[in-house]
SENU-77589 format. One line per field, with one value per atom (N, C-alpha, C): residue in one letter; atom name; x, z, y. Coordinates in nm, 3 decimals, always signed. Layout:
residues N
residu	c(A,...) $
atome	c(CA,...) $
c1	c(X,...) $
c3	c(Z,...) $
c2	c(Y,...) $
END
This chain:
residues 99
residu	c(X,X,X,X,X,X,X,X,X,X,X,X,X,X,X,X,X,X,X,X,X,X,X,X,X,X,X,X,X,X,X,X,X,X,X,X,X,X,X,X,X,X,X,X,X,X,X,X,X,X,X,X,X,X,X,X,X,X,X,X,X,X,X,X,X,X,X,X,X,X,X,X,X,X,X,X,X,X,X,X,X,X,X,X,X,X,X,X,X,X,X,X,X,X,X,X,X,X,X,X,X,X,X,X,X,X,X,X,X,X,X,X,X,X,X,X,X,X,X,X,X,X,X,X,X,X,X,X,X,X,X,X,X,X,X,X,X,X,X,X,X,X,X,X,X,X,X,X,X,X,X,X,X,X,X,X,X,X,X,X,X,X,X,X,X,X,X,X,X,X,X,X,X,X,X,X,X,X,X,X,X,X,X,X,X,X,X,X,X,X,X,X,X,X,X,X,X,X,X,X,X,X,X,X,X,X,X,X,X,X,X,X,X,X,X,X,X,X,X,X,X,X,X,X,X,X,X,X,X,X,X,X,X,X,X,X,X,X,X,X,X,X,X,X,X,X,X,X,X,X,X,X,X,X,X,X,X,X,X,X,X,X,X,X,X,X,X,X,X,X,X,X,X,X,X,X,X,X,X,X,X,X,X,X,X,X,X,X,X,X,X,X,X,X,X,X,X) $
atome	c(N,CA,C,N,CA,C,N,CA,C,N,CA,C,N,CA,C,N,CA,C,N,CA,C,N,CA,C,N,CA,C,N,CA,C,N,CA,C,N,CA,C,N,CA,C,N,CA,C,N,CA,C,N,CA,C,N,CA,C,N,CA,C,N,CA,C,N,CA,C,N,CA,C,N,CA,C,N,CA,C,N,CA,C,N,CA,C,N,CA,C,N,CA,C,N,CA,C,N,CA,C,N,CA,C,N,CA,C,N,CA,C,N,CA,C,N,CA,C,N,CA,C,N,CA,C,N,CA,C,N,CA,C,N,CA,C,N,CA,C,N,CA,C,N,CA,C,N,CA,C,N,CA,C,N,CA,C,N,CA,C,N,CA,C,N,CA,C,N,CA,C,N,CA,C,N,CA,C,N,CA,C,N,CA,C,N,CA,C,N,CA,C,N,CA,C,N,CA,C,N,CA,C,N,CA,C,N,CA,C,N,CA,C,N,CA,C,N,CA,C,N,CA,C,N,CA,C,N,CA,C,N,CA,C,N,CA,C,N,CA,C,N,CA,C,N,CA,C,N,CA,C,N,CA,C,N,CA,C,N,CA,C,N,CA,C,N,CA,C,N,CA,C,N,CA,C,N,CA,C,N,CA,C,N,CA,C,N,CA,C,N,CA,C,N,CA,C,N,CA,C,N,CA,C,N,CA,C,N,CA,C,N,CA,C,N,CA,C,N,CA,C,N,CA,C,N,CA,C,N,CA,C,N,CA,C,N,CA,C,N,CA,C,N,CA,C) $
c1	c(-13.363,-13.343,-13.299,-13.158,-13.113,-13.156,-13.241,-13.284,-13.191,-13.159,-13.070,-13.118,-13.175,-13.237,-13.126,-13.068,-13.007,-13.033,-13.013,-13.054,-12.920,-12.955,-12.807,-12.865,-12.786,-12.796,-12.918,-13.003,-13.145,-13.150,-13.264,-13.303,-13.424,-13.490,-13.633,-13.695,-13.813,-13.900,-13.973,-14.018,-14.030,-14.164,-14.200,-14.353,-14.293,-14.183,-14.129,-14.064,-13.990,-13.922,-14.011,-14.095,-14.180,-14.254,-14.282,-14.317,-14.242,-14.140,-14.044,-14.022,-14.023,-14.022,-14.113,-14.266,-14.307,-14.364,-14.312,-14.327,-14.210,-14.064,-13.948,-13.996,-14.080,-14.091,-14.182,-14.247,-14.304,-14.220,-14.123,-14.019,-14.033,-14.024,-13.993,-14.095,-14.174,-14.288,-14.278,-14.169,-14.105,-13.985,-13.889,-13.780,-13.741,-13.706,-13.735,-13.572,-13.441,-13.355,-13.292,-13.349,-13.287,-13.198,-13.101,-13.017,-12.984,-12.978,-12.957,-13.051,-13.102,-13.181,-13.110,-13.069,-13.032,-13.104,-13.158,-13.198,-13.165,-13.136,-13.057,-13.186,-13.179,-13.261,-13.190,-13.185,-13.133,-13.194,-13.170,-13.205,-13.142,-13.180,-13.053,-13.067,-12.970,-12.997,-12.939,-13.050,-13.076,-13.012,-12.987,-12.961,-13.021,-13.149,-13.273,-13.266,-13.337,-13.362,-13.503,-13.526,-13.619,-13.506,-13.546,-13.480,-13.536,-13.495,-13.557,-13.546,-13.632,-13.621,-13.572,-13.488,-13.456,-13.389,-13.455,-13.471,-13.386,-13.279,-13.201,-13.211,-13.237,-13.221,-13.157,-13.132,-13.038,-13.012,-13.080,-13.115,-13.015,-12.952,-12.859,-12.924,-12.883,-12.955,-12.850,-12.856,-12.683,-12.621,-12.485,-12.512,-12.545,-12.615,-12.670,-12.715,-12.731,-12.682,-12.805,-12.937,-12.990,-12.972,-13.033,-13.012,-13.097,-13.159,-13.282,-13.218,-13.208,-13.247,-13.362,-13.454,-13.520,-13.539,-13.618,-13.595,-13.771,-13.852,-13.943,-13.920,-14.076,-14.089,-14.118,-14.119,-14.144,-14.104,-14.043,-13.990,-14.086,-14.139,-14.284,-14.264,-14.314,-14.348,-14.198,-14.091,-13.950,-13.895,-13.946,-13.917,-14.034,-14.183,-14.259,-14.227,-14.177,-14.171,-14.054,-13.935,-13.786,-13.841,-13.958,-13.973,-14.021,-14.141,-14.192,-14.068,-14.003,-13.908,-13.808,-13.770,-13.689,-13.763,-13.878,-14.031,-13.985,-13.994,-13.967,-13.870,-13.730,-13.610,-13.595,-13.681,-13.662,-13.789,-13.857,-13.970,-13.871,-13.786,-13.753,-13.650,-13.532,-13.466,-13.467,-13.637,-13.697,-13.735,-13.761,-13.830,-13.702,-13.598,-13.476,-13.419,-13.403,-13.374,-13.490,-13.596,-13.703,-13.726,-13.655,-13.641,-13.501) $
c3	c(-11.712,-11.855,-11.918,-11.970,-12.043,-12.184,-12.270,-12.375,-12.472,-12.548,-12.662,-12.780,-12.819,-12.998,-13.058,-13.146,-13.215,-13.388,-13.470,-13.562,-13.676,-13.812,-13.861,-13.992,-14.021,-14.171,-14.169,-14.023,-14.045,-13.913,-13.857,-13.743,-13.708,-13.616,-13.569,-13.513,-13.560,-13.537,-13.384,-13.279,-13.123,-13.154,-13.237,-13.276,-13.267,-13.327,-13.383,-13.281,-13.203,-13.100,-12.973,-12.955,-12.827,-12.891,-13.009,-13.053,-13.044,-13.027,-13.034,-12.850,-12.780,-12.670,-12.611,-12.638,-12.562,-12.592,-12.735,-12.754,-12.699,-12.694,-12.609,-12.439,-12.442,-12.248,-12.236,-12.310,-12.312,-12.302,-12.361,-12.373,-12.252,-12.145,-11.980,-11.964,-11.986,-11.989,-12.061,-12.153,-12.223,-12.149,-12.061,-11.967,-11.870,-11.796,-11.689,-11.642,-11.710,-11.689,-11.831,-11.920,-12.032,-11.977,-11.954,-11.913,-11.995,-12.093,-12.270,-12.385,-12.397,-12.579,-12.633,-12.769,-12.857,-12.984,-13.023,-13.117,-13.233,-13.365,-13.433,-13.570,-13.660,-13.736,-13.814,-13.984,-14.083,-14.199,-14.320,-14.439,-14.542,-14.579,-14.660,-14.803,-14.899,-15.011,-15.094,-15.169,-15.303,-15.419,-15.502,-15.638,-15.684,-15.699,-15.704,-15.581,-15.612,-15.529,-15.388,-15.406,-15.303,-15.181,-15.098,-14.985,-14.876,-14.869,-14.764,-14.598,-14.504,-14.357,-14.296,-14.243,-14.143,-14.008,-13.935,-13.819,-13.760,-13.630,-13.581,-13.430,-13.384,-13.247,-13.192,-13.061,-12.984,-12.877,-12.805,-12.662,-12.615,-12.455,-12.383,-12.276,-12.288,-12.132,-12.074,-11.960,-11.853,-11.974,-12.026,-12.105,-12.220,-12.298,-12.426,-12.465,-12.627,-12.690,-12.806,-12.838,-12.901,-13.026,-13.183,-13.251,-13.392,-13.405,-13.547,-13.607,-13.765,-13.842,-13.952,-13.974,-14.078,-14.126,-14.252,-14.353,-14.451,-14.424,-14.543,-14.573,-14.603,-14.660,-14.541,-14.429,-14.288,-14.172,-14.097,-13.991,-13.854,-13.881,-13.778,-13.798,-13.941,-13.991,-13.950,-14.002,-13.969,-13.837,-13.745,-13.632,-13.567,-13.582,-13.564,-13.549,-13.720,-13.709,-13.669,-13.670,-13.582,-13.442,-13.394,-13.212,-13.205,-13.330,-13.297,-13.328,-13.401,-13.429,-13.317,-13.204,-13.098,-12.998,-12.994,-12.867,-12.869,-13.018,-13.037,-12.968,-12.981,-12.952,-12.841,-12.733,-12.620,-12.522,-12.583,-12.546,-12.543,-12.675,-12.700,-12.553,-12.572,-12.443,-12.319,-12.286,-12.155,-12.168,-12.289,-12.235,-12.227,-12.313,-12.259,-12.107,-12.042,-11.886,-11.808,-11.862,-11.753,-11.788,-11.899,-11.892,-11.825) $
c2	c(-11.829,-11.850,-11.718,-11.691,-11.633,-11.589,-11.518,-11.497,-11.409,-11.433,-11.340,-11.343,-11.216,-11.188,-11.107,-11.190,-11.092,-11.084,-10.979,-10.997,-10.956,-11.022,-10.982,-10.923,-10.801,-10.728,-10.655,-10.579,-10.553,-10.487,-10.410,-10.368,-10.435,-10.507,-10.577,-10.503,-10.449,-10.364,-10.456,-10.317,-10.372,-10.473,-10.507,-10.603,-10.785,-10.734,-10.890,-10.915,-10.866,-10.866,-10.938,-10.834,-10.891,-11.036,-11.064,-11.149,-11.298,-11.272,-11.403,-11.389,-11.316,-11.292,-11.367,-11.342,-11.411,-11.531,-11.592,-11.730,-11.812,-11.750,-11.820,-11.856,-11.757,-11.749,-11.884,-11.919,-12.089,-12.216,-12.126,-12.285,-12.384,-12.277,-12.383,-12.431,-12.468,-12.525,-12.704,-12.687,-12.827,-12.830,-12.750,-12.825,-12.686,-12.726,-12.678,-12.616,-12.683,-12.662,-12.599,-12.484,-12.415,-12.316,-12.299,-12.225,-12.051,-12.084,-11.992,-12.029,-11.904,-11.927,-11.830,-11.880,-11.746,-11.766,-11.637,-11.679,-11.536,-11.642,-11.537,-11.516,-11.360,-11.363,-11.301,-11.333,-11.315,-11.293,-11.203,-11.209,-11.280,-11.363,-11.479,-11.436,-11.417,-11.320,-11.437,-11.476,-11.550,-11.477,-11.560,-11.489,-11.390,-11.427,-11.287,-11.186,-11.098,-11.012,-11.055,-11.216,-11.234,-11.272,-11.243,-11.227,-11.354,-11.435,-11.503,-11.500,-11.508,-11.460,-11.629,-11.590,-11.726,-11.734,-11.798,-11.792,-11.911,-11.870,-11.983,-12.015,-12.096,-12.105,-12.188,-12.141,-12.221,-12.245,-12.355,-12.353,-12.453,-12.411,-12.439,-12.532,-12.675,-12.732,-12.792,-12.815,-12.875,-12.950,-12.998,-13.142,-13.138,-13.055,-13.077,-12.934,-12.945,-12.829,-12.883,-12.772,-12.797,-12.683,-12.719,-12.595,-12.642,-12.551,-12.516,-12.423,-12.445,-12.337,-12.340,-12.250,-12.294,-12.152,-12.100,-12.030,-11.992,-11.911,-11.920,-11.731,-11.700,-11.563,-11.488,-11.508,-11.408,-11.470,-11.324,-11.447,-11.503,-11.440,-11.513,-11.675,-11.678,-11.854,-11.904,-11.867,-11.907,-11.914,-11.837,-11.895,-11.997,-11.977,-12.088,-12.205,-12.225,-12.358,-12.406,-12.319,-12.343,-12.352,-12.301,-12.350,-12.438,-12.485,-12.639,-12.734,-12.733,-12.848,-12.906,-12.729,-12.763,-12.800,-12.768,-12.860,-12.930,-13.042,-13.158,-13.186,-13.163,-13.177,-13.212,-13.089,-13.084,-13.193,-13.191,-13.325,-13.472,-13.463,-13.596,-13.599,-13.536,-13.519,-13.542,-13.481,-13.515,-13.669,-13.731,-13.841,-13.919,-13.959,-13.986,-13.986,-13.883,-13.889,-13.954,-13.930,-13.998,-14.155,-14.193,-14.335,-14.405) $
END
């Protein structure tokens, strides 16, 4: 499994980094054949000066092409819940072929 963090408009301090690191390294645990994760992190700039963190991912399986984005006030929570949503994704997927 291929992992790619990249981040845009910002530098990721080595905390957040290893952090998304070793919640991606779970993934295979929901499929077994992820080929590529990328996962992208952004500051999305509102009218105001609040800045919102959002988190994108994007996992590669033979055949199919999965992808989250979601968006709150840190990117911890923003990618969280962008990995539960692609679990999902990737749960649903599996149960598809095994039917």
């Amino acid at each position: 499994m291929n992992v790619n963090i990249q981040t845009v408009h910002f530098d990721a301090d080595i905390k957040l980094v290893s952090y998304i690191e070793k919640k991606v390294s779970k993934l295979s645990q929901f499929h077994e054949r992820i080929t590529k994760v990328d996962v992208y992190l952004k500051l999305d700039n509102v009218v105001h000066n609040i800045k919102d963190k959002v988190a994108e991912i994007k996992i590669l399986i033979p055949r199919h092409e999965f992808f989250v984005k979601q968006s709150s006030k840190s990117f911890e929570e923003s990618f969280d819940s962008a990995l539960e949503s692609i679990i999902t994704q990737l749960k649903r997927q599996k149960e598809k072929q095994a039917a």
